[in-house]
C-alpha positions in Angstrom: -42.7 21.8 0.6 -44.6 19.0 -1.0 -46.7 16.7 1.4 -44.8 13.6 0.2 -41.4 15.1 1.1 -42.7 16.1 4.7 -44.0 12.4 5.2 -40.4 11.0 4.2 -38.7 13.4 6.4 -41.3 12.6 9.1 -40.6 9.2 8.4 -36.5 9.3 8.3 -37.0 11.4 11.6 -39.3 8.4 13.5 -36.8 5.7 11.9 -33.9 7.9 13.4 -35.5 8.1 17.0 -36.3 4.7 17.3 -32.9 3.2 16.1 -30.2 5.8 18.3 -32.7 5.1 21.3 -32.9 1.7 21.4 -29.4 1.4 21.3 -27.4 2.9 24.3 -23.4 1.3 22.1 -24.4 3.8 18.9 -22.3 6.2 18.4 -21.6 8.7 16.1 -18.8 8.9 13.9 -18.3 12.9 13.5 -15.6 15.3 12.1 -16.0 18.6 13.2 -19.0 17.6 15.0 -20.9 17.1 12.4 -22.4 12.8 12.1 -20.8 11.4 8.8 -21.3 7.4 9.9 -22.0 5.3 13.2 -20.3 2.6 14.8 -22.2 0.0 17.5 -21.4 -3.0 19.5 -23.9 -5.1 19.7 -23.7 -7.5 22.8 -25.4 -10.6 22.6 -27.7 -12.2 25.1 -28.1 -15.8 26.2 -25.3 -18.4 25.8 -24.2 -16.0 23.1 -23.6 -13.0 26.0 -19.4 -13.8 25.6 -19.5 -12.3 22.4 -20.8 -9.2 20.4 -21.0 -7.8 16.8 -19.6 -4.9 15.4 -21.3 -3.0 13.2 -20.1 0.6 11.2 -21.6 2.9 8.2 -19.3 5.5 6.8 -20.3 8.9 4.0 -18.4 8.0 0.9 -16.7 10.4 0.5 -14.9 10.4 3.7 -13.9 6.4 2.9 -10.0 5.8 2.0 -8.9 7.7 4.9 -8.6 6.0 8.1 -11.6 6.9 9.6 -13.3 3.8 9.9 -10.7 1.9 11.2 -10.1 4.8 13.8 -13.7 4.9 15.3 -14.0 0.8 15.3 -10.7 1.2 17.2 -12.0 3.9 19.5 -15.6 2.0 20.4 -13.5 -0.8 20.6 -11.6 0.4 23.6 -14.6 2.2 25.0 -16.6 -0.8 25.7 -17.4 -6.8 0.1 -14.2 -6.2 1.2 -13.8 -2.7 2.1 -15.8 -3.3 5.8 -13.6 -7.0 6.0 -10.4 -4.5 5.4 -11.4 -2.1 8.1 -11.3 -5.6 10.7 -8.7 -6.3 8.9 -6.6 -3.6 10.1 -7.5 -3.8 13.7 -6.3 -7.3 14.1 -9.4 -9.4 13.9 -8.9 -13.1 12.6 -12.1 -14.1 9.7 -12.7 -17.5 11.7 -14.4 -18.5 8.4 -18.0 -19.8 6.6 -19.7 -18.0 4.5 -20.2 -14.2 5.0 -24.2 -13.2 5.8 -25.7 -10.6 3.2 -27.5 -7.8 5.0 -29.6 -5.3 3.1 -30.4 -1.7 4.3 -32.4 0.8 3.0 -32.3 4.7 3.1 -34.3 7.5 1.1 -38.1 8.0 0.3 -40.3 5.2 -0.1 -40.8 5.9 -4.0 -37.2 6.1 -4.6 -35.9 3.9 -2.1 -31.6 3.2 -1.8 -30.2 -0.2 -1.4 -27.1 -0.9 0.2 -25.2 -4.3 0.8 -23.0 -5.2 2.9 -20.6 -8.2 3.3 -21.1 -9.8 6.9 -18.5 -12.0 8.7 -17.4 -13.5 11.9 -14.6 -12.4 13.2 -12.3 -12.8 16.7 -10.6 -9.6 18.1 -6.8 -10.4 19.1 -5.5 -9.2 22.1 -6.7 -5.9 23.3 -3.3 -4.5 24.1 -2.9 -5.0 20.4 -5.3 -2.8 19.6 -4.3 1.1 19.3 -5.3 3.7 18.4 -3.8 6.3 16.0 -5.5 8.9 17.9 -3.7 8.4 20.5 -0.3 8.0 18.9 1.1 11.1 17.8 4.2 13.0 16.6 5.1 16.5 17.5 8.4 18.2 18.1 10.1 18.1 21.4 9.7 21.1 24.1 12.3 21.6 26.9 9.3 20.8 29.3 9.6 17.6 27.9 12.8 16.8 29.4 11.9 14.4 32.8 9.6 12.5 30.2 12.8 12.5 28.1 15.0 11.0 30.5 12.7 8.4 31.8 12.7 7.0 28.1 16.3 7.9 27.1 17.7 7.0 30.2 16.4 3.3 29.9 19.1 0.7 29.8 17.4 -1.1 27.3 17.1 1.7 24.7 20.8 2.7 25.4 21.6 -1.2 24.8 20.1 -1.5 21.7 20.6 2.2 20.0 23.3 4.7 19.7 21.9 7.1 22.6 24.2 7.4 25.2 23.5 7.6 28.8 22.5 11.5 30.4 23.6 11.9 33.7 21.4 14.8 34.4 18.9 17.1 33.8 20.9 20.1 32.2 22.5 17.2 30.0 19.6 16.5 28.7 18.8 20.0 28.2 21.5 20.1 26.2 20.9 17.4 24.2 17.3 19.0 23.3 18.9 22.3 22.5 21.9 21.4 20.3 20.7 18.3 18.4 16.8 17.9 18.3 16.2 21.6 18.1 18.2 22.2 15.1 17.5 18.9 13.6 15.9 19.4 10.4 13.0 16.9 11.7 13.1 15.4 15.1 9.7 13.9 17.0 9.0 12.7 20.0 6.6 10.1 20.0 3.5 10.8 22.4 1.6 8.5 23.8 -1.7 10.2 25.6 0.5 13.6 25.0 3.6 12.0 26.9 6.8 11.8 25.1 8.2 8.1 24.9 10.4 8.2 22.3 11.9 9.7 19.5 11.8 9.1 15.4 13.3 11.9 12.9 14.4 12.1 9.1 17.6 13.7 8.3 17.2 14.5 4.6 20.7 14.4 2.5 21.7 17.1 0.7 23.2 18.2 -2.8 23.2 15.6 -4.9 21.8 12.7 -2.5 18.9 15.4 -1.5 16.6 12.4 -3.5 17.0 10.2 -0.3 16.5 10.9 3.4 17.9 8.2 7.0 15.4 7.4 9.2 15.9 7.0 12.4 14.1 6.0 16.1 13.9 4.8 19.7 11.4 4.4 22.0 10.4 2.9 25.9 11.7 -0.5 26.6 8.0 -0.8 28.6 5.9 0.3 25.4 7.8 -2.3 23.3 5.7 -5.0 21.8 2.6 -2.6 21.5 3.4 -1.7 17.6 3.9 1.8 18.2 6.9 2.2 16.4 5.7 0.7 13.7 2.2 3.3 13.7 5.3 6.4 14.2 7.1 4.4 11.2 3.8 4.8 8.8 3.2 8.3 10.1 7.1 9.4 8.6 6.1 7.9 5.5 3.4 9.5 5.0 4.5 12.7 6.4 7.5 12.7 3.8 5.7 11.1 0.8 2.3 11.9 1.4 2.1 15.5 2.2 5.7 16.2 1.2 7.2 17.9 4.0 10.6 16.8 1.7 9.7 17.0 -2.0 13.1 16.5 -3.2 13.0 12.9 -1.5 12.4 10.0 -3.2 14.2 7.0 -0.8 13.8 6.5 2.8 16.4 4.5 4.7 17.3 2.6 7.5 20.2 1.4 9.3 19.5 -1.6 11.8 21.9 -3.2 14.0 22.1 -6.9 12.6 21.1 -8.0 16.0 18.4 -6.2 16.7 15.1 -8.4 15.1 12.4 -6.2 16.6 13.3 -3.6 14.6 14.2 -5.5 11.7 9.7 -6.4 12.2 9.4 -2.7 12.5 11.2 -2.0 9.0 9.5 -4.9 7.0 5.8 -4.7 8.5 6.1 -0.7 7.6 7.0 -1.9 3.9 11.1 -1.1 3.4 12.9 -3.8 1.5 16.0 -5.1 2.7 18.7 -4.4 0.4 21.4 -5.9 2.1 23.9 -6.5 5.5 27.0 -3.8 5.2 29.7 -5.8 7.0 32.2 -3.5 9.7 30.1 -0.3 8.9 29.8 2.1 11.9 31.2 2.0 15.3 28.4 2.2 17.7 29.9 2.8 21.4 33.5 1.7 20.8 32.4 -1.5 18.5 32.4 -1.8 14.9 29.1 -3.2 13.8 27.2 -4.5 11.0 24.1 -3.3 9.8 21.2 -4.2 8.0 20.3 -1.5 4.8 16.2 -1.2 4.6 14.8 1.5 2.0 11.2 2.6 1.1 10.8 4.3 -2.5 8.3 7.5 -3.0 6.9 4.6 -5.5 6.2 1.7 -2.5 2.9 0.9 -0.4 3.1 1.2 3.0 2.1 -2.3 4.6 -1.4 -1.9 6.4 
């Protein structure tokens, strides 16, 4: 190995010690335990100790994929315009001025790299507004899942504002598992931390309206306001469109009760259009209703 390679990698290696030792809020971003990026909050000191900086380096070619956002989220909780997206996304607010260039520099002295990056102050929003994907998740239900089920299901509020009925026990609920979500061509509970909290599923059409799909969900009257349906929302869409679990689909819809507005948000922050109000159109528990048609094309952008 030539000397000057051994003094650059000598050189990376001291740069490498110094900087992840100095700084007990590094951490590295890894897939399959192996580093592709860092994250770091950087507390302040002083009259500036009420506030810290965020900082975050990503491989290329992992960017357009979430990951970012994910592992600012995660260090987050713990303790140009593509970096200004990732924020962004998380719910930070750009409080203005004019955004600080910082340089960095990588590679052997000879043949140095330069990399810059677009600084700017921003304000976190509420924590409890801040989620992580990672901790979101779909999967389909399990008969063990049934006391989490009815805790959920059981809740006045859901049964207020959706077409669940009440279940009166646990071999009810069994039931209900068994003979609809079961067979249902694609029924998930929605986990939080592994728990089920609610439900979302597709039922695709067939024949000749196979090109379109009904989307459908509920979820916890307590996790409400936390934009978890809309992150289970997102995660159909990109299950149907995205890896094509339905490839003859090409139109997602939804059916919302005209008074229910929260999930009238959930439809239009996810990206489905409203199309229009069908007057009289199903009878939900014993009352005609009228309901609000939403749709999201194969061809739309889901709203970040």
């Amino acid at each position: 190995m030539p000397c000057d390679s051994v003094r650059c990698h000598r050189a990376q290696l001291s740069f490498f010690l110094r900087w992840t030792g100095g700084y007990w809020n590094l951490r590295s971003i890894c897939i399959d335990d192996r580093s592709i990026g860092f994250v770091i909050i950087m507390p302040q000191s002083g009259d500036d100790q009420c506030r810290a900086d965020v900082g975050h380096a990503l491989s290329a070619e992992y960017w357009g994929h979430g990951i970012a956002t994910r592992a600012v989220k995660m260090a987050i909780n713990e303790g140009e315009q593509g970096f200004s997206g990732v924020l962004d996304k998380l719910g930070f607010l750009k409080e203005g001025g004019e955004p600080t260039t910082v340089a960095c520099y990588w590679g052997s002295q000879s043949s140095p790299k330069r990399c810059t990056i677009a600084r700017a102050w921003h304000t976190p929003l509420n924590q409890a507004q801040i989620l992580s994907e990672m901790e979101v998740k779909l999967r389909p239900y399990q008969l063990s899942d049934v006391d989490d089920f009815m805790e959920w299901a059981c809740d006045d509020e859901v049964i207020r504002t959706s077409r669940l009925r009440h279940y009166t026990s646990r071999e009810d609920a069994h039931d209900y598992l068994k003979e609809v979500a079961f067979p249902h061509p694609w029924y998930r509970a929605i986990c939080f931390e592994d728990r089920p909290i609610g439900f979302i599923c597709v039922k695709p059409g067939s024949s000749n309206e196979r090109c379109r799909g009904q989307i459908s969900y509920a979820l916890g009257s307590k996790y409400w306001g936390k934009g978890i349906t809309t992150m289970a929302v997102k995660m159909v869409i990109s299950s149907v469109f995205e890896f094509k679990e339905f490839p003859d689909i090409e139109r997602l819809e939804g059916f919302v009760n005209v008074d229910n507005k929260a999930s009238q948000r959930v439809m239009e922050k996810t990206g489905f259009q409203k199309e229009g109000v069908l007057r009289k159109y199903i009878l939900v528990k014993g009352k005609i209703i009228d309901v609000i048609m939403y749709s999201f094309l194969k061809t739309d952008q889901i709203i970040n």
